[in-house]
C-alpha positions in Angstrom: -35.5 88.0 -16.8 -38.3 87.9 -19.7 -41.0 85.4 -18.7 -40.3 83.9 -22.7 -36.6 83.4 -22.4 -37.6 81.3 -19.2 -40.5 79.6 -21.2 -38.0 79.0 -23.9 -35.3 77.3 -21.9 -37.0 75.4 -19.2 -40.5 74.4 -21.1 -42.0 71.8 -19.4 -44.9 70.2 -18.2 -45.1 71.2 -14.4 -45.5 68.3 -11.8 -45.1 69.1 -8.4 -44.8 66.2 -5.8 -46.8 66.3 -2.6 -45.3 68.1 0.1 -45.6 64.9 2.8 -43.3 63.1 0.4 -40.1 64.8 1.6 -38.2 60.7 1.4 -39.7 60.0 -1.9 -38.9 62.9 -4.3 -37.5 61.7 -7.7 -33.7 62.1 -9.1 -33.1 65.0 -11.2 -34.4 64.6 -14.8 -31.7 63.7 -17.1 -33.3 65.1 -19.6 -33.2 68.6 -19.0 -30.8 70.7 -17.0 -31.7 70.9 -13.1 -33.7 74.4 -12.1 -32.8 76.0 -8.9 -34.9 79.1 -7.9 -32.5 81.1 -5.3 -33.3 84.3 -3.6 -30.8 86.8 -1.6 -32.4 89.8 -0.1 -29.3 91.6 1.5 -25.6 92.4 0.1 -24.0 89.8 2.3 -26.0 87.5 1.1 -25.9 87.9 -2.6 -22.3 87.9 -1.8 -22.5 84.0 -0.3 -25.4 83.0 -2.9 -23.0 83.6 -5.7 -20.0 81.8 -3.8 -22.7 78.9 -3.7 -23.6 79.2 -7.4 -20.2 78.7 -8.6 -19.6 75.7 -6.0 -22.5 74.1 -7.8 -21.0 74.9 -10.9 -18.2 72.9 -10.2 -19.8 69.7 -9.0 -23.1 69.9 -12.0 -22.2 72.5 -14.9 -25.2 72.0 -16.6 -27.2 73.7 -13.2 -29.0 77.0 -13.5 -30.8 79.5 -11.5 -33.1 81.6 -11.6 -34.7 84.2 -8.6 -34.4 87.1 -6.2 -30.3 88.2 -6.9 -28.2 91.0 -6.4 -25.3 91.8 -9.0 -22.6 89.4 -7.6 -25.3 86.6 -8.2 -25.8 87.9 -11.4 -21.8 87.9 -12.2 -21.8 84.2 -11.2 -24.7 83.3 -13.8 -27.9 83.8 -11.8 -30.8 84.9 -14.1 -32.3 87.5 -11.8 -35.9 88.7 -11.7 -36.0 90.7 -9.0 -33.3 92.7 -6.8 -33.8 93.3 -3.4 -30.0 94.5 -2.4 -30.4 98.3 -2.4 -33.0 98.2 -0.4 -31.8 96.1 2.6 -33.0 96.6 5.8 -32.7 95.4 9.7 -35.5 94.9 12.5 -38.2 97.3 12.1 -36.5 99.1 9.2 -38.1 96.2 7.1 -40.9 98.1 7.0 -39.8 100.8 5.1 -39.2 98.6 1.8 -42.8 96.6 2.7 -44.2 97.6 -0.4 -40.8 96.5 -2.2 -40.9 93.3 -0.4 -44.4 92.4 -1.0 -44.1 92.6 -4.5 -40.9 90.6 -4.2 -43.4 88.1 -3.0 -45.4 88.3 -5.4 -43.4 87.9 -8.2 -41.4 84.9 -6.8 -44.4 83.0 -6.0 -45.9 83.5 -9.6 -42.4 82.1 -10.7 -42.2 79.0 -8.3 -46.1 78.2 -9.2 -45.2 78.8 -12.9 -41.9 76.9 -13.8 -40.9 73.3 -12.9 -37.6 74.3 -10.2 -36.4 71.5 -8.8 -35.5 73.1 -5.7 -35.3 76.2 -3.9 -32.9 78.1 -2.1 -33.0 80.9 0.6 -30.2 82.6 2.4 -30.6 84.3 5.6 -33.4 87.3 5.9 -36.3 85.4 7.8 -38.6 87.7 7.7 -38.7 87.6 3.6 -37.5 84.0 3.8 -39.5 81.9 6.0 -42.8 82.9 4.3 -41.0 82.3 0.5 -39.6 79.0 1.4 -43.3 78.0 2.9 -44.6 79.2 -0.9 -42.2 76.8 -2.5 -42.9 73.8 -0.1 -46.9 74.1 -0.4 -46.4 73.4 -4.4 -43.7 70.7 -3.7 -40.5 72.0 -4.8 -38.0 71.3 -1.8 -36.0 74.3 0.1 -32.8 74.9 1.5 -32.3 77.2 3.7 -28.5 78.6 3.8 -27.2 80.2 6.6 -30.3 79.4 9.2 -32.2 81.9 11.5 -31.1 82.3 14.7 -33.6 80.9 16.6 -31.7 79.6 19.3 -31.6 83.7 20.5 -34.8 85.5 19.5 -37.4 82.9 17.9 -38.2 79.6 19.7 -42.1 79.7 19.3 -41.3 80.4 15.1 -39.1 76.8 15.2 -41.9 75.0 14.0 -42.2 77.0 10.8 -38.5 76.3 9.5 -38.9 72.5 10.6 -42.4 72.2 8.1 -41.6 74.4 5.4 -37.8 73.0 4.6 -36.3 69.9 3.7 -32.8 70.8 4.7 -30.9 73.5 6.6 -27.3 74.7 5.9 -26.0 75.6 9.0 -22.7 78.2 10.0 -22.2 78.0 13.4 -21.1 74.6 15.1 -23.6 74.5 17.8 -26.6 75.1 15.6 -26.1 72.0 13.6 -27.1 69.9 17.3 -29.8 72.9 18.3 -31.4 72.7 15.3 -31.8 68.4 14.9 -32.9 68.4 18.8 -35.9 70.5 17.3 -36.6 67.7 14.6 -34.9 70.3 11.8 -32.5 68.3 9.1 -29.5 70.8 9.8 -26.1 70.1 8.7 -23.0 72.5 9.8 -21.3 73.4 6.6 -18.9 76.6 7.8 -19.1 79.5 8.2 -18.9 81.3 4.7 -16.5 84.3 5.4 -14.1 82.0 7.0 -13.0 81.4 3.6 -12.2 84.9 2.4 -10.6 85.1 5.9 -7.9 82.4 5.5 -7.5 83.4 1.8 -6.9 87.0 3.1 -3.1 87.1 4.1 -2.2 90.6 6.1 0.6 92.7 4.5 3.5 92.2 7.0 4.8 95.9 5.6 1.6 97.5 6.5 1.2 95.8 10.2 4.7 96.7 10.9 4.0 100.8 9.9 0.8 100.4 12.1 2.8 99.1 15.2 5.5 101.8 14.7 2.6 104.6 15.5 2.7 104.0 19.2 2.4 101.4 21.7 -0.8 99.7 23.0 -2.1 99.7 19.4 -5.5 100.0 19.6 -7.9 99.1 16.5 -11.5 100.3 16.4 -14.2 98.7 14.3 -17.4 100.3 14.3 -19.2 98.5 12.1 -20.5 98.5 8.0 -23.8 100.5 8.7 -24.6 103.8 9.0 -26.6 104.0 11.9 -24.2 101.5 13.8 -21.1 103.5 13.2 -23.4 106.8 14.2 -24.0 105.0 17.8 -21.3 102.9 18.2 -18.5 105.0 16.7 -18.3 107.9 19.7 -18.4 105.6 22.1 -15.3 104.4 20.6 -13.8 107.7 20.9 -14.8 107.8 24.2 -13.1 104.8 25.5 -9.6 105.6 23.2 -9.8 108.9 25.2 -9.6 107.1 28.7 -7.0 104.3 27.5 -4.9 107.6 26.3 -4.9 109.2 29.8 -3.4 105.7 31.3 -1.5 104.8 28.3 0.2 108.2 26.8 2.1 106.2 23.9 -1.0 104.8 22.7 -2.0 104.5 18.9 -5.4 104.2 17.8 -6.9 103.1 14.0 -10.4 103.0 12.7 -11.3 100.4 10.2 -13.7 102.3 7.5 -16.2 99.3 5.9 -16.7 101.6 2.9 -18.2 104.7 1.3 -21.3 104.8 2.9 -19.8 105.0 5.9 -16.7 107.3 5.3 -18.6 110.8 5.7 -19.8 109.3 9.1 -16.1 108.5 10.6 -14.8 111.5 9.4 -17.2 113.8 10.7 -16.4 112.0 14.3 -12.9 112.3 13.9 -13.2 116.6 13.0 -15.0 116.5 15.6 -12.3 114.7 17.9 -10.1 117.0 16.8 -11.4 119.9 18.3 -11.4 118.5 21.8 -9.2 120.2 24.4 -7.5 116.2 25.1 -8.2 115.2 21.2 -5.7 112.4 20.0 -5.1 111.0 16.7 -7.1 108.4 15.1 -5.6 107.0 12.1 -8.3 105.7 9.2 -8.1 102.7 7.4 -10.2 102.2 4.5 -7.9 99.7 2.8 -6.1 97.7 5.5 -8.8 96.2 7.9 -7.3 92.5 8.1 -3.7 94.7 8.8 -5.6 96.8 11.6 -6.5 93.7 13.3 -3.5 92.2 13.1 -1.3 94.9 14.6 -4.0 95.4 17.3 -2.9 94.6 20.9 -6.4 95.1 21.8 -9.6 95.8 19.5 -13.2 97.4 20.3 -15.5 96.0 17.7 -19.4 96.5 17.2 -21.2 93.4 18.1 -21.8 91.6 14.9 -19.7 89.1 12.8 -16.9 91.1 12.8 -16.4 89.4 16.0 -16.1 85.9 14.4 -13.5 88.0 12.3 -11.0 88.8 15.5 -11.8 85.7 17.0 -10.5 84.2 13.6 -7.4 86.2 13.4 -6.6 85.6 17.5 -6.7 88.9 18.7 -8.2 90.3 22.2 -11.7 92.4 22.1 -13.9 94.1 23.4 -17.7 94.0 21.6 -20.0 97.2 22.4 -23.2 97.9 20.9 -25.6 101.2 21.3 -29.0 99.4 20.4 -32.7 102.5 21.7 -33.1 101.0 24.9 -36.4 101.7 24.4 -36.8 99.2 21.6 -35.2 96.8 23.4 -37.4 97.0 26.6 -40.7 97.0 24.6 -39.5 94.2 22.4 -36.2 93.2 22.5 -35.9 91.8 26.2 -38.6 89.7 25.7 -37.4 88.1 22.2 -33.9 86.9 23.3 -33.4 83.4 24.6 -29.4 83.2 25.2 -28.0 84.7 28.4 -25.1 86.2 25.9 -25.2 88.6 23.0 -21.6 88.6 21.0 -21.1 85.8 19.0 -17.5 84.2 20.7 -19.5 84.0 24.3 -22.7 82.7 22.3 -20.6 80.1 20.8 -18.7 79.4 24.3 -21.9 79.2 26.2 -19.9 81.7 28.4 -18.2 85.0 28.7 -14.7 84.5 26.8 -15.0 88.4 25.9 -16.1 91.2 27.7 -19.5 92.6 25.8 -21.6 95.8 26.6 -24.6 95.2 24.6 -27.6 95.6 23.8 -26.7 99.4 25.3 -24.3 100.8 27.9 -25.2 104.0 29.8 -21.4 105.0 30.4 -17.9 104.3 28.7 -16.5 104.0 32.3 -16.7 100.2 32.7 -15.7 99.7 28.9 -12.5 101.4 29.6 -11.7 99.6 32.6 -12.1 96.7 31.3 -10.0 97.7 28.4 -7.2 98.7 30.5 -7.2 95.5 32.9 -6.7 93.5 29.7 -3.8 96.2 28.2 -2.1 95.6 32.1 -2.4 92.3 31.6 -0.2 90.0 29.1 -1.6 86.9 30.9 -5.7 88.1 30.7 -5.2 88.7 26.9 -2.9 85.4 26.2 -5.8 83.5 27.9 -8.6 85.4 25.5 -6.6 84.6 22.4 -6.6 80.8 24.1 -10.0 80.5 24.4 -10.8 82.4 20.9 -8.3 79.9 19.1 -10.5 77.2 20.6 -13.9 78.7 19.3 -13.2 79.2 15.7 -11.0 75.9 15.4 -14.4 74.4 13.6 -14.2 77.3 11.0 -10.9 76.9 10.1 -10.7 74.4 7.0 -14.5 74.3 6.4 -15.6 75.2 2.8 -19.5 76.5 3.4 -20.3 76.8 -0.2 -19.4 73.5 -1.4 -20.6 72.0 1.6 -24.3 73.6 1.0 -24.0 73.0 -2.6 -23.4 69.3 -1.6 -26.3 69.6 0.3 -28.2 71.2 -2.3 -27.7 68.2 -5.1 -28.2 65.8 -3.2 -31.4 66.9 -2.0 -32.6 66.9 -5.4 -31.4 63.6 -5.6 -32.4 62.2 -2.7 -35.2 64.4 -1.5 -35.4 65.5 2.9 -33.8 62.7 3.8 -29.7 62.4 5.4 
């Protein structure tokens, strides 16, 4: 965005409000439209930063923002000056896009010391996040942060940095909300934000009824949206369809592909299948994931949120991850506070699913464990049970209007509930 069409449009004098004064922070100015800076470092989050934009749309037209956005942001209005999507990373691949990042930074923080935003919102990405929303709060403008770290598995000691550098937290899980106020942060569980598309998302009854007529136990494999997951996550996969295949001849298998980037990856697994002396046939599914699911009498999924996304739809699972053991026995092992890793168990404070994460060193247990369950009517009813029970808080739960509540009526109100 040109630095004079911002000048033009939101000219004023700047007064910032001490930052102890988180009670006493003055209603919006009525005589100018309110000024949100917002920043989104990853796809996903762009994605829930614009859903959020057009819930606060709905409840103050007159709202604008400005910040870090990626092209769905953009779409819903967001006047961008910086994007950071292409170049998303995870763990230590941050550090390949430092130099982007920094100058991310940089620029941000010249914009929140130059303009008068009346508040600021950050989604997700801590590492880029924590230090941006402590720039906004040292020059008084208060932050929001949407869709919280989770410190409750990997960063106790850094608690005290979201508590003193926000004013409010939008929380998505249900147990955070109460983790989060125990540790003197003003959290608030709005929903989860996918659990919208996933109601909305109504499976093609046509499409699971041609999946089921491939063979019986259907089995649906999810590998994941990134490349290097698939690449470690995928043959292990493969590896356990083999095994249910010996005990289960009539078997189908289907592999969900998450998109382009990821296509070359599956099908270069599958070729390679093929040539097996025991290969089998594994069906792709680039276009019907929520139908895949659905038909699945069983699913192995890579840890992540596509978990949440079974859970959601009431089907059994397995979650497997392939994490370098030797990251996570330098740094990982000593980082995570929860005794489970997959988010159903996390959120049932015990093992509803079975998981084989952060690594595994052989498919052998996986498959057992996948074959128990496939014997078993009674061991997957009871899954599907317990699942119901977990994601009964997402159900009904509208995360972007409930955050964008939370947003105007901090700038209302200031930090207080």
């Amino acid at each position: 965005m040109r630095r004079d069409a911002v000048e033009e449009l939101y000219a004023k004098p700047i007064v910032r409000h001490h930052s102890t004064m988180r009670t006493a922070l003055p209603e919006i100015s009525q005589t100018r439209s309110p000024l949100v800076f917002i920043s989104a470092a990853e796809p996903s989050a762009d994605q829930h930063g614009a859903a959020l934009i057009r819930a606060c749309r709905s409840q103050c037209p007159s709202i604008r923002f400005v910040g870090v956005a990626g092209p769905r942001m953009v779409e819903a209005g967001c006047d961008s000056i910086f994007d950071m999507t292409p170049h998303a990373a995870m763990l230590l691949g941050i550090i390949k896009v430092f130099a982007r990042g920094a100058t991310m930074f940089h620029t941000s923080s010249r914009h929140l010391r130059r303009f008068p935003f009346d508040a600021c919102v950050v989604i997700d990405s801590p590492m880029i996040h924590l230090p941006l929303a402590g720039e906004a709060h040292a020059t008084g403008i208060p932050v929001l942060y949407y869709i919280a770290p989770q410190l409750w598995a990997w960063g106790g000691r850094r608690i005290h940095k979201l508590r003193n550098r926000t004013e409010r937290v939008a929380v998505i899980l249900p147990f955070e909300e109460k983790f989060f106020r125990d540790q003197g942060v003003r959290a608030t569980f709005v929903g989860h934000p996918l659990a919208e598309r996933w109601s909305s998302t109504k499976p093609d009854s046509a499409v699971v009824k041609k999946i089921r007529r491939r063979g019986s136990p259907m089995i649906a494999l999810l590998p994941g949206s990134r490349k290097h997951v698939v690449s470690s996550v995928f043959p292990g996969q493969i590896e356990v369809a083999r095994q249910i295949k010996q005990a289960f001849p009539n078997a189908s298998f289907g592999v969900s592909v998450a998109g382009p980037a990821v296509a070359p990856i599956v099908d270069s697994l599958i070729k390679s299948e093929s040539t097996a002396s025991d290969a089998m046939t594994i069906a792709k599914y680039p276009d019907h994931h929520t139908e895949l699911i659905t038909a699945a009498d069983l699913v192995l999924v890579a840890s992540g949120t596509t978990t949440l996304e079974v859970a959601f739809h009431k089907r059994p699972m397995i979650v497997m991850y392939q994490a370098s053991r030797l990251f996570y026995h330098m740094v990982g092992r000593w980082l995570l506070r929860t005794p489970h890793l997959s988010l159903p168990n996390i959120l049932a404070g015990r093992e509803v699913v079975p998981e084989f994460m952060p690594y595994y060193s052989s498919t052998a247990p996986i498959a057992k464990a996948a074959i128990e369950l496939l014997n078993s009517e009674s061991l997957r009813q009871s899954m599907v049970d317990d699942l119901a029970d977990l994601v009964a808080p997402l159900h009904g739960a509208n995360a972007s209007e409930g955050a964008a509540r939370m947003l105007l009526d901090m700038m209302d109100h200031g930090g207080g509930d």
